[in-house]
C-alpha positions as a printed Julia matrix, in Angstrom:
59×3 Matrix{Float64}:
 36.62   29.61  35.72
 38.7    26.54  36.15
 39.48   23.69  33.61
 36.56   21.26  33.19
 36.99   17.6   32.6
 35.81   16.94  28.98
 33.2    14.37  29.05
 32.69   11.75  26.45
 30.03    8.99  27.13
 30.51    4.81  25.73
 28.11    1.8   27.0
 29.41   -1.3   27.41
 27.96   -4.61  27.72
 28.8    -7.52  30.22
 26.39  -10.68  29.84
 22.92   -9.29  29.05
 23.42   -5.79  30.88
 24.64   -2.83  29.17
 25.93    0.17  31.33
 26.94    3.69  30.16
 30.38    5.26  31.02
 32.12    9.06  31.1
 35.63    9.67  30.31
 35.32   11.71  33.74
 34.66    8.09  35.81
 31.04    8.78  35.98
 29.1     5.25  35.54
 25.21    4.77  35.36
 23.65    1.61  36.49
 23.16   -1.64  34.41
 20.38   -1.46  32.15
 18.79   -4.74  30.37
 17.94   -2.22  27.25
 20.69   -0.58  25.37
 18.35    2.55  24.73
 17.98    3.25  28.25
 21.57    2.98  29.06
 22.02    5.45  26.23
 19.42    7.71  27.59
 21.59    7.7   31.0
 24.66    8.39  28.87
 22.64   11.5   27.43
 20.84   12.91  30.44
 24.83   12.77  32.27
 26.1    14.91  29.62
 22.83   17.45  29.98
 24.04   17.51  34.03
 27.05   18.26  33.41
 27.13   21.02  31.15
 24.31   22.24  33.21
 26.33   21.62  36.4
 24.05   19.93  38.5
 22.99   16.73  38.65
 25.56   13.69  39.84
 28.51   13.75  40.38
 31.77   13.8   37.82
 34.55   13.12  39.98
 37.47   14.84  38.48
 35.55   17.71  38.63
């Protein structure tokens, strides 16, 4: 089984958005609410150790 890309998941804010973010270039869409950004953040890292879901590019 090949290497994996380790995925670690931030959110940043730009005006009143927040968006999450993967250390593998994944990017979720801009959320007013923090807690739904995180919940994109969280459901990303459930795809990808499942391997489904989205895409995680340097995979």
């Amino acid at each position: 089984m090949p290497d994996r890309a380790p995925h670690a998941t931030s959110t940043t804010e730009r005006g009143s958005f927040c968006t999450a973010r993967c250390t593998c270039g994944w990017r979720g869409p801009a959320r007013r609410a923090r807690s739904q950004a995180r919940t994109d953040a969280e459901r990303h890292l459930a795809d990808a150790d499942a391997g489904s879901g989205p895409g995680c590019p340097l995979e």
